[in-house]
C-alpha positions in Angstrom: -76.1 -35.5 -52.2 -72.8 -33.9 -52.2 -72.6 -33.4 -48.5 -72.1 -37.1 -48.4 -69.3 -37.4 -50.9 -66.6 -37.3 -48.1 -62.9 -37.2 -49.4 -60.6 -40.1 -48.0 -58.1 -39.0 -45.5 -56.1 -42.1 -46.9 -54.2 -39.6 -49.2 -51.7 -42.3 -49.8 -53.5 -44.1 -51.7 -53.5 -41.5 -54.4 -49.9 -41.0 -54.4 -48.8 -43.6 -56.9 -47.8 -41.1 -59.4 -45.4 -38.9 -58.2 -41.9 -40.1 -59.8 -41.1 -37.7 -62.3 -41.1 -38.6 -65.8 -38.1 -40.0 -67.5 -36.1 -37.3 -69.5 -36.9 -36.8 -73.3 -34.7 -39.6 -75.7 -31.6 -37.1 -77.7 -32.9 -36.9 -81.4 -32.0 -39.7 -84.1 -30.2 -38.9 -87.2 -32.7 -38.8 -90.0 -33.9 -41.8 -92.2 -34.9 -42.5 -95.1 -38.2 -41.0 -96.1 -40.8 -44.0 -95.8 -44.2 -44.5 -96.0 -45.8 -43.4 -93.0 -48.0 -46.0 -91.6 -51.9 -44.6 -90.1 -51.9 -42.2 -87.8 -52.5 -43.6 -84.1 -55.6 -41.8 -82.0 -54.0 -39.4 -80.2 -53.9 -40.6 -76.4 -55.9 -38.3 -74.1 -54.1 -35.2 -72.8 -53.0 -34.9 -69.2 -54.1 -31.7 -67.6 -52.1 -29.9 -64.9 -54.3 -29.0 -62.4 -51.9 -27.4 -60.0 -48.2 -26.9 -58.9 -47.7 -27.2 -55.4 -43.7 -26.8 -54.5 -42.9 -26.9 -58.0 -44.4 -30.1 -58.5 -47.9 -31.0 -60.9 -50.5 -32.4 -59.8 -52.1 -34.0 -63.0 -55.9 -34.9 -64.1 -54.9 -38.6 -64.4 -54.0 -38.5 -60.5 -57.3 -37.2 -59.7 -59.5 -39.3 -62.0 -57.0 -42.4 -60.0 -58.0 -40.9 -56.6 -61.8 -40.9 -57.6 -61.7 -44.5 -58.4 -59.8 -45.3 -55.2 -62.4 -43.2 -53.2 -65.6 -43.8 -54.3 -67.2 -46.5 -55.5 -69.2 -46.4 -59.3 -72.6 -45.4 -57.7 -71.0 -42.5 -55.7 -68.9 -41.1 -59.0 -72.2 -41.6 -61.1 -74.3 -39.8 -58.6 -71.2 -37.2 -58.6 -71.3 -36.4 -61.8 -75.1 -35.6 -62.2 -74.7 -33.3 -59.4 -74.2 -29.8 -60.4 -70.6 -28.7 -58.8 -70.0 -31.8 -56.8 -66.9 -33.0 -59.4 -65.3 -29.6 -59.1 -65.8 -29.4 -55.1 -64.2 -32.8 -54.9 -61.3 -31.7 -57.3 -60.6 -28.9 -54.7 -60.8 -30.6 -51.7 -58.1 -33.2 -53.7 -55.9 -30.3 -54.7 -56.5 -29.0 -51.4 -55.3 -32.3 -49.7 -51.8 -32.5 -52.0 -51.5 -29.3 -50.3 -51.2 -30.4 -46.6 -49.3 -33.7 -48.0 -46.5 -31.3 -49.1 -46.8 -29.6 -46.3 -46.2 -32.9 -44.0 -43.6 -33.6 -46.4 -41.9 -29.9 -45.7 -42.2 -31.1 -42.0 -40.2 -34.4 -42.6 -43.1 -36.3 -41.2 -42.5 -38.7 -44.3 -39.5 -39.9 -42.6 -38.5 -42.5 -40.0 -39.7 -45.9 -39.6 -42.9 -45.4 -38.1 -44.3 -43.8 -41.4 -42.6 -46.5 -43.3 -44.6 -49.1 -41.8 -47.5 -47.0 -42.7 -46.8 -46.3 -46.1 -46.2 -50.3 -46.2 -50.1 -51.2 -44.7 -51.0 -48.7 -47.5 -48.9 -50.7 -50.0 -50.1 -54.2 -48.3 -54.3 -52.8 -49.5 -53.3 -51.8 -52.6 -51.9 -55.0 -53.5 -54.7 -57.1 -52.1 -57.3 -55.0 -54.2 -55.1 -55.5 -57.3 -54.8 -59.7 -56.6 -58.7 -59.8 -55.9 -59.4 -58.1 -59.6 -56.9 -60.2 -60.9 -58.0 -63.0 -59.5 -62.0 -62.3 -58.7 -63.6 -63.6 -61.7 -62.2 -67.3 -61.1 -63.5 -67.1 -57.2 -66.9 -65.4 -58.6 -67.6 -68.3 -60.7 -67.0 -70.7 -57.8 -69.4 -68.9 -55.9 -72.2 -69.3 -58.0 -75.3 -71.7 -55.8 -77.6 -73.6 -57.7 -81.3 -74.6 -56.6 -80.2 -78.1 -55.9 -76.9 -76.9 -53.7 -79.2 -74.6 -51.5 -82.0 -77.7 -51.2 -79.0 -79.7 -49.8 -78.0 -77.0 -47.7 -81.5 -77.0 -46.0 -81.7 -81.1 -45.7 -78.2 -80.8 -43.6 -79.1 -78.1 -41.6 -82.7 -78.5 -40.9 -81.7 -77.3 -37.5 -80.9 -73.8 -38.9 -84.6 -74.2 -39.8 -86.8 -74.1 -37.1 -88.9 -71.7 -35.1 -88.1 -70.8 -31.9 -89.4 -72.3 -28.5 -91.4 -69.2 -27.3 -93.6 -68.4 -24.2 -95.5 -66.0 -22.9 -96.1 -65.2 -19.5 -97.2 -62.4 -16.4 -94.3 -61.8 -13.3 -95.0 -59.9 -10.4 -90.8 -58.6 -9.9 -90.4 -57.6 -6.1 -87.3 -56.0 -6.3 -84.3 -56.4 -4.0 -83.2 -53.3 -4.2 -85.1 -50.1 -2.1 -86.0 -48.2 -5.1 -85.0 -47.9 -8.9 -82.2 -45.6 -8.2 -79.0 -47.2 -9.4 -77.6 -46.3 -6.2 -80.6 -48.0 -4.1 -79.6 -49.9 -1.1 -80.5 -53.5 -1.1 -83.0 -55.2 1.2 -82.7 -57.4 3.9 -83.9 -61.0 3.3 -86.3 -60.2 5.8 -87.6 -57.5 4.1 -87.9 -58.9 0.4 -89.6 -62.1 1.7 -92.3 -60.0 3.0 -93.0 -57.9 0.3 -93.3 -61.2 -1.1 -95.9 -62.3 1.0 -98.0 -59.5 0.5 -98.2 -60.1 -3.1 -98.9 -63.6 -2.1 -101.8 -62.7 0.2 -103.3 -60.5 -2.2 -103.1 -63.4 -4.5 -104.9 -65.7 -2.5 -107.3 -63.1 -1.2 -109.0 -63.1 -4.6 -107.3 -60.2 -5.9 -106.9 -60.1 -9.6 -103.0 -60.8 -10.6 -102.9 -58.2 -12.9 -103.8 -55.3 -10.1 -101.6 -56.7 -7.7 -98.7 -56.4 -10.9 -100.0 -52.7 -10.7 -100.0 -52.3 -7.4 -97.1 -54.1 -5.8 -94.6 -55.2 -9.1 -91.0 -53.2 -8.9 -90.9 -54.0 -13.2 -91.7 -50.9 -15.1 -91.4 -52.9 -18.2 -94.1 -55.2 -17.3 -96.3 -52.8 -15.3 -98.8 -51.3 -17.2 -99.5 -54.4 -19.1 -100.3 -56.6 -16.3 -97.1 -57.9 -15.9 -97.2 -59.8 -19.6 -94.1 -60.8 -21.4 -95.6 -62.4 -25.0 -93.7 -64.5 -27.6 -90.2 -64.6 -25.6 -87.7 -66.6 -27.4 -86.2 -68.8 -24.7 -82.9 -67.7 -23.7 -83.9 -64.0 -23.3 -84.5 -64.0 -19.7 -82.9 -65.3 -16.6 -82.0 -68.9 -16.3 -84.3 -69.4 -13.3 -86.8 -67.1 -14.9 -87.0 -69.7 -17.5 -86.7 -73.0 -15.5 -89.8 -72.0 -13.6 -91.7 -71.4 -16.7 -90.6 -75.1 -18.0 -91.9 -76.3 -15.1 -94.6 -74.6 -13.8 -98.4 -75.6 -15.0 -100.2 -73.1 -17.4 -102.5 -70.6 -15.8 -101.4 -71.5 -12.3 -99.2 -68.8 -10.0 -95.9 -70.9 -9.3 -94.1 -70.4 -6.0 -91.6 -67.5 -5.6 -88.3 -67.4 -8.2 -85.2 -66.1 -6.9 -82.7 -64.3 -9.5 -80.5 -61.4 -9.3 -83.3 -58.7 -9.5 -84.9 -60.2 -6.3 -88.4 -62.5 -6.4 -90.6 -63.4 -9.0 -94.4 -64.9 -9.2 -94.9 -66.3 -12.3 -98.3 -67.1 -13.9 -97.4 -68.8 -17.7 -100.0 -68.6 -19.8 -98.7 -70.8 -23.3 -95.6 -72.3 -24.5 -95.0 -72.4 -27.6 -93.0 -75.1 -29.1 -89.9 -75.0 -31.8 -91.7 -76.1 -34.8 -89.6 -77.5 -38.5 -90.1 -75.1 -41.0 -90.9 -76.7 -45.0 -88.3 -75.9 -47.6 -90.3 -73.3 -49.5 -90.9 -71.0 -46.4 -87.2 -71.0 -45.6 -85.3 -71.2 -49.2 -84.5 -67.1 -49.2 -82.8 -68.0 -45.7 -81.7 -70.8 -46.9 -80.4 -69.5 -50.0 -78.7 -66.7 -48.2 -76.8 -69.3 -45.6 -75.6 -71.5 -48.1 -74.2 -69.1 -50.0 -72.2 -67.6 -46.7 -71.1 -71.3 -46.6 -69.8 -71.6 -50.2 -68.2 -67.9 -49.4 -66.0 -69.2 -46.5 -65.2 -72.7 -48.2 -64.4 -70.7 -51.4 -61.7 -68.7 -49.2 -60.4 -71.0 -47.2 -59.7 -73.3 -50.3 -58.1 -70.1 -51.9 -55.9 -69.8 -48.7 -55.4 -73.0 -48.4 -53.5 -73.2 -51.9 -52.0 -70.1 -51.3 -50.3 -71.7 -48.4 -48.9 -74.2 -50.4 -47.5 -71.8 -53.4 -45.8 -69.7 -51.1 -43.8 -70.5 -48.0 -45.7 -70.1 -44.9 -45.4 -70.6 -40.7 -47.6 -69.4 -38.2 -45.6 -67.6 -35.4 -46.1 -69.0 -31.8 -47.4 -65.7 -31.3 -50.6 -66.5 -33.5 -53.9 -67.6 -31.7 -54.2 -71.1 -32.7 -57.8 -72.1 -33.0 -59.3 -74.9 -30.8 -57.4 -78.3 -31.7 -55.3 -76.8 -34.2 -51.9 -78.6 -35.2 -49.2 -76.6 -34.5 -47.3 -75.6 -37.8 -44.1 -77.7 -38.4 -41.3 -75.3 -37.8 -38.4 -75.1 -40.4 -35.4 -77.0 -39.3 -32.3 -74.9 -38.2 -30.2 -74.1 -40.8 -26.4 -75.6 -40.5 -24.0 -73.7 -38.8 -22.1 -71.4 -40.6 -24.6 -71.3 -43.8 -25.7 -67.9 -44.3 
């Protein structure tokens, strides 16, 4: 709705058309009557929508702005709102308003802004090569059935399920209580709340009460301590190594990690399995067209590089096992 159409605050880029226009030619000396030829459509008339410092803001400016700002979905939705087109002409208006103010100001001046106005410049240019230029790239881009089926048969690791497991932890926390600033415990102290979970364990009781009763996880607590489905990688490397090797269904000996001790009861891994081709080919339609995307570009840069002189600085971040870029060789002495 109209509350989202929100006007740029980039009102540079809707100052392209501000040199005045050139003055009217001085009048020819009459010819020779001659047939006139057909009458051209008259070209659409340019409206002065204000005059701010004694200068026009014009209708073509605004309808430039519009494009700039928003893209074809926004101006559609725009225009079949009642009032939106006129509240975003005022808020434009409005905005040439404060420019000449800034401009009253000087704040146009010095270098600073120059290298803004020059960023400004540096988008506008990039926008205008990629519409030049965008069709050619667009049909490169195009991935057939047979180019996303290789895709899949070269990256079949890109294809699998995760390993998974699913397991119950009794946490006994180093740490006094949940308070962030908690004290920790002793070593003493944390090896014998372990031990009481222990001998509740082994006195029969069931390990899901003792999770209720004793375990410092609230995440885990109401549910027994259960974890379900966990993508490996999630939790705590010693967590994890203790669910590798610990046998299903049977309470492993206590884990150490940086929230204090854990008993661990596993109760199912699941392994990484290969998915088929039809079950993956949106995903696998989706990655290798990111794929053709960046080989696309970096082809496009890559000529680029060549068609216009180019060294990296050594103050560029050179990516792992990069050349370094041949550096020019010094000009002779004297030459300008």
């Amino acid at each position: 709705m109209l509350r989202n159409l929100v006007l740029l605050p980039l009102v540079s880029l809707t100052l392209a058309a501000q040199t005045p226009p050139p003055p009217a030619a001085a009048p020819k000396p009459a010819a020779k009557a001659k047939a006139k030829p057909a009458a051209k459509p008259a070209a659409p008339k340019d409206v002065v929508l204000a005059r701010i410092n004694g200068r026009p803001v014009m209708e073509s400016e605004f309808m430039m702005f519009l494009e700039l700002a928003y893209n074809s979905q926004q101006r559609m939705q725009m225009a079949m709102t009642e009032g939106a087109l006129q509240q975003v002409q005022e808020q434009y208006i409005q905005t040439r308003l404060f420019e000449a103010k800034a401009r009253k100001m000087g704040l146009d001046k010095g270098p600073e802004f120059s290298k803004k106005r020059a960023m400004m410049e540096t988008d506008l240019l990039v926008r205008a090569l990629f519409e030049k230029v965008g069709d050619k790239l667009q049909e490169k881009l195009k991935v057939s059935d047979d180019d996303v089926k290789a895709y899949y048969d070269k990256h079949l690791d890109q294809f699998k399920t995760q390993e998974t497991f699913t397991a119950r932890h009794i946490l006994l926390s180093n740490k006094e209580s949940q308070a962030p600033d908690a004290k920790e415990l002793t070593e003493e102290a944390l090896k014998a709340k372990v031990a009481k979970a222990q001998e509740a364990l082994k006195g029969g009781k069931k390990f899901e009460d003792v999770v209720k009763e004793l375990s410092d996880d609230p995440g885990s607590k109401d549910s027994g301590g259960l974890y379900e489905d966990i993508s490996f990688g999630s939790f705590a490397p010693e967590f994890e190594a203790a669910v590798r090797k610990q046998k299903v269904g049977e309470v492993g000996e206590p884990v150490k990690t940086f929230f204090g001790y854990h008993l661990i009861k596993v109760e199912k891994i699941t392994p990484s399995e290969q998915q088929t081709f039809e079950a993956s080919k949106d995903k696998a339609q989706q990655l290798a067209s990111q794929a053709r995307q960046e080989e696309v570009m970096n082809d496009y840069v890559a000529s680029l590089k060549k068609e216009i002189p180019f060294v990296l600085g050594s103050g560029t971040p050179q990516k792992p096992g990069a050349a370094k870029a041949k550096q020019p060789a010094p000009a002779p002495a004297g030459s300008n």
